[in-house]
C-alpha positions in Angstrom: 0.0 0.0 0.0 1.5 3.7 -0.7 1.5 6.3 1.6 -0.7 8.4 -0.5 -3.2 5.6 0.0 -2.5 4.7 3.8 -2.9 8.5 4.4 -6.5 8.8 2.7 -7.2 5.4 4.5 -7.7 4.6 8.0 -4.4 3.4 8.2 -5.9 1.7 11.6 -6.5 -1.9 10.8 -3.2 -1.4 8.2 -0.8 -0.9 10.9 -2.8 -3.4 13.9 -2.5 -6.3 11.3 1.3 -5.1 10.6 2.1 -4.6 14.2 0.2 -8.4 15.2 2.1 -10.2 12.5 5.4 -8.8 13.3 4.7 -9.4 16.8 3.6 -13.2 16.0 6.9 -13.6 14.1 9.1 -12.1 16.6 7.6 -14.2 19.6 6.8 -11.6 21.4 3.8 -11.8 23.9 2.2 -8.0 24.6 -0.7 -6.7 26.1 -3.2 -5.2 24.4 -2.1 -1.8 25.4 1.5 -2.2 23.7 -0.4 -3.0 20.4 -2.2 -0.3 20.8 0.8 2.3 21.3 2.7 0.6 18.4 -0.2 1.0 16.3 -0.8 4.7 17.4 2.9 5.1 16.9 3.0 4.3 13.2 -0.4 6.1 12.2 1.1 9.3 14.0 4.5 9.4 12.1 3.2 8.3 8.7 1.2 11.9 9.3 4.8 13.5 10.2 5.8 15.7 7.3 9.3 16.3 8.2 11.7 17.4 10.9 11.8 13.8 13.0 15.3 14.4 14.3 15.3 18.6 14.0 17.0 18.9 17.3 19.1 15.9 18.5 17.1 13.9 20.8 19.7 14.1 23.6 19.1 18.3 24.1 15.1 17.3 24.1 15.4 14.8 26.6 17.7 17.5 28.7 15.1 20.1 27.9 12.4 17.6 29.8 14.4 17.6 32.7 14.2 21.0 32.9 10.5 21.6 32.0 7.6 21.8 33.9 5.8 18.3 34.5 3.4 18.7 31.7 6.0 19.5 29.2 8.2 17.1 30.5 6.2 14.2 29.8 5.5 15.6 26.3 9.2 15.6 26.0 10.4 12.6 27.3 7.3 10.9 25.2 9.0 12.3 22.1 12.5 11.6 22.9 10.8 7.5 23.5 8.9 7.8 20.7 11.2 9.0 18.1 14.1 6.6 19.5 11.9 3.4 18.7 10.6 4.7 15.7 13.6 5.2 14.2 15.5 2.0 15.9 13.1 0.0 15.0 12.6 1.0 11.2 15.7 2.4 10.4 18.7 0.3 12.1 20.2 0.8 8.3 20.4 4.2 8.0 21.8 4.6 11.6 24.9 2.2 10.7 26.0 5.4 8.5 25.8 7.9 11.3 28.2 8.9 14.0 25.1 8.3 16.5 24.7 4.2 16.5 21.6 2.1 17.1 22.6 1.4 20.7 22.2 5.0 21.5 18.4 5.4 20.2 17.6 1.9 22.3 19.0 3.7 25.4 18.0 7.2 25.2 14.3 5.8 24.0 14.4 3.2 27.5 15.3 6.3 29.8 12.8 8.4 28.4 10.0 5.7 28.6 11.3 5.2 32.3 11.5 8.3 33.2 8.0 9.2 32.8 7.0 5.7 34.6 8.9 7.6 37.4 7.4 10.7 36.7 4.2 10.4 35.0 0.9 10.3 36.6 -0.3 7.3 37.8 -2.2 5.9 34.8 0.5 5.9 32.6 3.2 4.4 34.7 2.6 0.8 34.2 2.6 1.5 30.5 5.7 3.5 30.3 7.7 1.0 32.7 6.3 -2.0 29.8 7.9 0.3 26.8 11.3 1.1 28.7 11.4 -2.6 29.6 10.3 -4.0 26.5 12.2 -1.6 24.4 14.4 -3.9 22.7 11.4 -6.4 21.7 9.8 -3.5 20.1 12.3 -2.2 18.0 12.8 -5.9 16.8 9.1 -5.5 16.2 9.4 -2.5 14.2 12.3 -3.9 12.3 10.0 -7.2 11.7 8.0 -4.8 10.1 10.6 -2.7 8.7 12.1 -5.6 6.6 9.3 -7.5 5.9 6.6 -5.1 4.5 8.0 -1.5 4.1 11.4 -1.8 2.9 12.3 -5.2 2.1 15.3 -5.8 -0.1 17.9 -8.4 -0.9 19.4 -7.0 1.4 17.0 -7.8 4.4 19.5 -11.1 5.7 22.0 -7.9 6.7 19.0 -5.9 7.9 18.5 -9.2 10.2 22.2 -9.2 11.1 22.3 -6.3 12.1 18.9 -6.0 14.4 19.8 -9.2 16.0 23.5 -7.8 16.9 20.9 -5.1 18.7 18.3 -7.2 20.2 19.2 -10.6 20.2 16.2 -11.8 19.5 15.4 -15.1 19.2 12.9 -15.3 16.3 16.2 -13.0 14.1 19.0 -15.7 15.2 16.3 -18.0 14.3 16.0 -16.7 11.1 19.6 -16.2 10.1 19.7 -19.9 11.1 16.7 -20.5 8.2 19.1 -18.7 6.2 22.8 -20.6 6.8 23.7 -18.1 8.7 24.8 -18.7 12.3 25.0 -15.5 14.2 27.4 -14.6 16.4 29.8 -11.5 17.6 31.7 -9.6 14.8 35.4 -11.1 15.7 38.0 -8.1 15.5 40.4 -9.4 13.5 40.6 -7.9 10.1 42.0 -8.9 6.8 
């Protein structure tokens, strides 16, 4: 489906069926709230026109620590937000950059927990679930990443690659399926 057509859709019942299968091949056992928030998650940033990482995610997450409890939760939701989302569907594009994965999957946990700490009392148990479960949702995202919205030849990298992440079992599972048996980058060079 295009994004001109996901857009003029309820893109809904797109993403839940995306987010379930992903979820289903990862092995990953969620509550119906995490769904949801993955779901919410892709519908609000295939809306965003633009401007994702603007202002490096590290002087927003400093900026919540400085803000007033109602900002700060809008902050440290953005900093956890825009970590996963871009962990989780663009590990690939982050292997170029001076800022690796590994920082996104940390900065995005300490957000998420730090409004578990902070937030009010409805949200906690939510946010504590993301910042804990962080690395089983970006390998959800990147389920979903190199199965239905960028899949390539090169997707047994892609795989690589998340699993040297997340180590997730379903990945090594599927690098296995593949003849590949995964294990740490050795640091010996030709």
């Amino acid at each position: 489906m295009s994004r001109a057509a996901i857009l003029e859709s309820h893109p809904t019942e797109f993403f839940r069926e995306l987010v379930r299968d992903a979820m289903d091949a990862q092995g990953f056992e969620s509550v119906e709230e995490t769904e949801y928030y993955l779901v919410s998650l892709l519908e609000a940033h295939v809306r965003t026109q633009g401007g994702l990482l603007d202002q490096p995610l590290a002087l927003t997450y400093l900026e919540a620590e400085a803000g007033a409890p109602a900002e700060s939760f809008q902050r440290y939701k953005k900093v956890g937000d825009t970590a996963l989302f871009v962990s989780g569907l663009f590990v690939d594009c982050l292997e170029r950059t001076v800022v690796q994965p590994t920082y996104y999957v940390e900065l995005g946990q300490l957000a998420y927990r730090r409004i578990a700490e902070v937030g009010a009392e409805r949200v906690r148990d939510m946010f504590d679930t993301l910042a804990t479960e962080f690395a089983g949702l970006v390998r959800v995202l990147g389920e979903i990443s190199s199965r239905e919205l960028f899949a390539t030849d090169r997707d047994t990298l892609r795989i690589y690659k998340r699993w040297l992440l997340t180590r997730g079992e379903a990945d090594a599972a599927e690098l296995v399926r593949r003849g590949i048996i995964p294990g740490e980058p050795s640091g010996f060079q030709h």
